[in-house]
N, C-alpha and C positions, 0 to 999 in steps of 0.2 A: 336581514341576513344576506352575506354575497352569495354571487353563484358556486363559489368556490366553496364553500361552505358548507351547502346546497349539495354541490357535486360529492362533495366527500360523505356528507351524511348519506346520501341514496347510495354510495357504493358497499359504504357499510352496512347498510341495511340489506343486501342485495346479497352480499354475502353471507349475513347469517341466516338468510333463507334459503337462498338458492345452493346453497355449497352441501354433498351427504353428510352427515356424523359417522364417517369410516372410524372405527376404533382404531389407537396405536397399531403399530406393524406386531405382529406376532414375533415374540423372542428370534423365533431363529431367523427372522430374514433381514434383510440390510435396516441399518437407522436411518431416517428420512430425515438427514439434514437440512435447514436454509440457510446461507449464506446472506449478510446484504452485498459482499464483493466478490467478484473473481478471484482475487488473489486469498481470500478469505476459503473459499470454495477448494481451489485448489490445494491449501493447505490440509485440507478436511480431506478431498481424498488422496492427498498423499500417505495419512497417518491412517485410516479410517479402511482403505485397499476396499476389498467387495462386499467390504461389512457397512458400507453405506452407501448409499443414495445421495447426491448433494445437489445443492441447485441454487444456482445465485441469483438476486434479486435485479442490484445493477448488471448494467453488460460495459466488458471492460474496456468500451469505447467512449464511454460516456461521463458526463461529470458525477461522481456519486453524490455529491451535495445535494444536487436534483432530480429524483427520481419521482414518477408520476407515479401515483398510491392508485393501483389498480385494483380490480376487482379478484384478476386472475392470481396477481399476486396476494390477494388474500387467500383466494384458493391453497395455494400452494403453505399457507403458513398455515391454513388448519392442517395438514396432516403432517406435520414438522413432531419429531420427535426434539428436535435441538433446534436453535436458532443460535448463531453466530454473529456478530455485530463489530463492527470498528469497534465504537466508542467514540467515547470524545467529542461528542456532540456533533459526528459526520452524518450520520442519518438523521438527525431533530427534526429535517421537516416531513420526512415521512414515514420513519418506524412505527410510532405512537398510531398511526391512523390504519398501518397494515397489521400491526400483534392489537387492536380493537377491534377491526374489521375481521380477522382470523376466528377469534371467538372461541379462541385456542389454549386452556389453561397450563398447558403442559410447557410452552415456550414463555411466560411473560418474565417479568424482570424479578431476580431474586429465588427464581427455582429453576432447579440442577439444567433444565430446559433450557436455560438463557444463556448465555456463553457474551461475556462483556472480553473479548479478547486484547483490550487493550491494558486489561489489570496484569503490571509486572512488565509492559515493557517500557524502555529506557525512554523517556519523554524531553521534547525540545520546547522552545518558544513558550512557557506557560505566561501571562501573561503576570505583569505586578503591580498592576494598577488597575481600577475600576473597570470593567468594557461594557462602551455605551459602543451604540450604534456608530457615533462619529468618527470611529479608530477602525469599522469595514466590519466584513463578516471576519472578527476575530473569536476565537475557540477558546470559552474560560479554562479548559484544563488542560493547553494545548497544544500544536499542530498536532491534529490528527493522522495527518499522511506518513503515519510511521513506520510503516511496511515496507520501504525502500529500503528500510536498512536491515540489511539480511541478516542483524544480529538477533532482528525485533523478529524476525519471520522466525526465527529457530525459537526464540521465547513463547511464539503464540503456538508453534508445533506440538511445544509439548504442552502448553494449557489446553489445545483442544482433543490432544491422546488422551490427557488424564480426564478429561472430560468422557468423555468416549467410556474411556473404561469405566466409570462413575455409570454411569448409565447402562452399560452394556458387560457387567463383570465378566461373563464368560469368556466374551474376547479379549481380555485385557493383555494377556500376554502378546497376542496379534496387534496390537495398537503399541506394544513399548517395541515388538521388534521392525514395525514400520519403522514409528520412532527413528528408532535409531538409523535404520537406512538411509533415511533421509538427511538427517541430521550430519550423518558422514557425508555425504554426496556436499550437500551445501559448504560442509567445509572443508571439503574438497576442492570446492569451486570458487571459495574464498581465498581462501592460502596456499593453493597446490598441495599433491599428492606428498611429493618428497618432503614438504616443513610437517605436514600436519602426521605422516608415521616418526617423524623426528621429536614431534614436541609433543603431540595431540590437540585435537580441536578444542575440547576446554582450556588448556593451559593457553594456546595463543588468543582465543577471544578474551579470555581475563586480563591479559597484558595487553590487549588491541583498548579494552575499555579503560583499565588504567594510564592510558596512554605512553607504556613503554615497551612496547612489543618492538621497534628500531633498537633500542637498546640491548633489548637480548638478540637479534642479531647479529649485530656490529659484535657484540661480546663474545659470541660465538660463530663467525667467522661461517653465518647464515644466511647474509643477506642477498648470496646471492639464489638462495634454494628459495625467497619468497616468490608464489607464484600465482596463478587465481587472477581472480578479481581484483585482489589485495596487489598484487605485483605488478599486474597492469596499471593500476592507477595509481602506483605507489610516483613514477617520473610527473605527476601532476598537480603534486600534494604543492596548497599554498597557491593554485591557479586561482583566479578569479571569474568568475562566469556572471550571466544576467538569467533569470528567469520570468516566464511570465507570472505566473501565480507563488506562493510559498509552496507550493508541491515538493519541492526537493532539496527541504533543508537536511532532511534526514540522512539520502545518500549523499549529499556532500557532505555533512559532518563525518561519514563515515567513510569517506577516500578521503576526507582531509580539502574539497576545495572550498572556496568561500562564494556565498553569494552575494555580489557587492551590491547588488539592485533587481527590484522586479519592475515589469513593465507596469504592474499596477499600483497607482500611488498607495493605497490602501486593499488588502485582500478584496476580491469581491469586485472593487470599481472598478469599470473599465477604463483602459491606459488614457488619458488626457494627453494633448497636445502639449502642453507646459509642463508634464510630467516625461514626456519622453523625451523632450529637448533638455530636460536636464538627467535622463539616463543617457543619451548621445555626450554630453560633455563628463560625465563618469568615464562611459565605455572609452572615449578619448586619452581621459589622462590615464587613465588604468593600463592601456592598453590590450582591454577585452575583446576576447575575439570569439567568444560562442553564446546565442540565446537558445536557454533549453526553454521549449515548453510544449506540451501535451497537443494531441490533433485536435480538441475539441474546442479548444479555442480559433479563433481568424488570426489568420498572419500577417494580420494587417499591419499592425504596430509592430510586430517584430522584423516583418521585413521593411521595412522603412527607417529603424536604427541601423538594419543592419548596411543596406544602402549609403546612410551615412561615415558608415565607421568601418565597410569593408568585413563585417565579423559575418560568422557562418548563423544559418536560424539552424537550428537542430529541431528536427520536432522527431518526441520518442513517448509510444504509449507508457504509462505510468500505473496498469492495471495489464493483471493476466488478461489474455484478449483483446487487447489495445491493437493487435499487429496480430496475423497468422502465426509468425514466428514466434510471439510470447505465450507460447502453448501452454504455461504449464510457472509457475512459481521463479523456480531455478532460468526458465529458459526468458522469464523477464528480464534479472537480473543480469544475463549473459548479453539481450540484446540491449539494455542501457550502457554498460561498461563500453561494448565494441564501437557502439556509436559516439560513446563520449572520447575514447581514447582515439578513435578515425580525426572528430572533426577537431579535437585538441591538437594533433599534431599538423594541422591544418590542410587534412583532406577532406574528400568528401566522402560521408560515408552514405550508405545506400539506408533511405528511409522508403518504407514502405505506406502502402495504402491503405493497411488493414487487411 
């Protein structure tokens, strides 16, 4: 048996001893949510208000693929009334070892406790052939990173309200009028004030995902009342950009730009020499001129395409927390758009340190 092995069995062992058997929270005081993401978390208490307790597992600086399966973190999953999860096989190396280590029957998979938040939203990249190891870390039902797209965030909104109320009836009305606050705000912050009391927020995402929502515009003599997110990056639609990882397929499909290349030949591996001399003759003919990718990566590879081809590195947190600034769900989405539409137009936009 390896150490690693070793190590995860003593912590689980360490947990079902060492941790109290506190009983669930008493009806009337907040539901002890766990989150495995920030931006997961965040969602929870935007619908959830002072009727919960959340606490997330990764911290939104970090890669969540990789999370070390602590002890403390099992702590925290025994007294979870809910648990909350990407999906999609983002946690696989270490949920299983933290909901075992927990000892927790209330959160595991398949009762009211478990919350799979990626059931119901609009999914990219599912894969169509076999996936062996040789094709990278690829995700059988997937890109997982689907929370970029603010349409998927309003989808998991309301799977984790109804969740909520499922668990917590009393409050349910408090959970649908979050709901809904939120839900305006974001599409608010999608399509400005003025289109969304002209049309409403359902009617334009049903056209945004049909892909005719230019259409009733243009028909309606609109286009120029789109605003938001949506308006900002509507002048970039059809732009072509380089990424380091597949992290942001989701918000380019949903402003419309393309990812022509990642720095990594294959998810997972890191960028190769022979791999970035032929993203430099992409980025060339294309004439690309932005690499987005996340702080937690080295910018080593990125800035050395960029060197050659004169394009901006953009680095932009990709989880609530990534950045002081991304406080909060909405205020991620706000600082990816500003930073994309700064270094698109070819400035420099201010990136922070965390």
């Amino acid at each position: 048996m390896n150490r690693t092995a070793i190590a995860v069995m003593g912590a689980a062992a360490w947990a079902a001893t060492a941790l109290p058997a506190s009983p669930c929270n008493a009806p009337s005081g907040p539901l002890a949510v766990v989150t495995t993401t920030t931006d997961l978390k965040s969602l929870v208490e935007a619908v959830g208000g002072d009727r919960v307790r959340a606490t997330s597992i990764a911290c939104g600086y970090e890669d969540p693929h990789f999370v070390q399966a602590k002890p403390s973190y099992m702590m925290t999953a025994r007294e979870a009334d809910l648990w909350v999860r990407i999906g999609m096989e983002l946690e696989i190396g270490w949920e299983e070892l933290l909901l075992d280590g927990s000892r927790n029957p209330r959160i595991r998979i398949s009762t009211p406790g478990h919350l799979d938040a990626s059931e119901g939203v609009l999914r990219l990249e599912a894969p169509s052939v076999r996936v062996t190891r040789e094709l990278g870390d690829i995700h059988p039902l997937g890109n997982p990173h689907y929370w970029l797209d603010p349409l998927n965030g309003r989808i998991v909104a309301k799977a984790i309200a109804d969740r909520l109320a499922q668990l917590r009836a009393p409050d349910a009305d408090t959970f649908r009028k979050n709901l809904a606050a939120f839900t305006a705000a974001l599409d608010t912050r999608m399509f400005g004030p003025e289109l969304v009391r002209t049309a409403g927020g359902d009617s334009l995402w049903a056209m945004a995902v049909k892909g005719n929502l230019g259409d009733f515009l243009n028909q309606h003599n609109l286009t120029g009342k789109l605003g938001g997110w949506a308006g900002r990056m509507r002048p970039w639609r059809g732009t072509r950009i380089v990424t380091y990882h597949r992290s942001w397929s989701y918000l380019a499909n949903r402003f419309g730009l393309t990812v022509a290349a990642e720095l990594e030949p294959k998810p997972g591996v890191p960028p190769s020499p022979a791999h970035l001399a032929t993203v430099v003759e992409r980025m060339k003919a294309d004439g690309i001129k932005v690499v987005l990718m996340e702080p937690f990566y080295s910018r080593k590879s990125a800035d050395f395409v960029a060197a050659k081809t004169g394009a901006t590195v953009l680095v932009c947190p990709n989880s609530v927390g990534g950045e002081k600034e991304a406080a909060d769900y909405l205020a991620l989405i706000d600082l990816i758009v500003d930073r994309l539409d700064q270094a698109l137009r070819g400035q420099a936009p201010a990136q922070g340190k965390g």
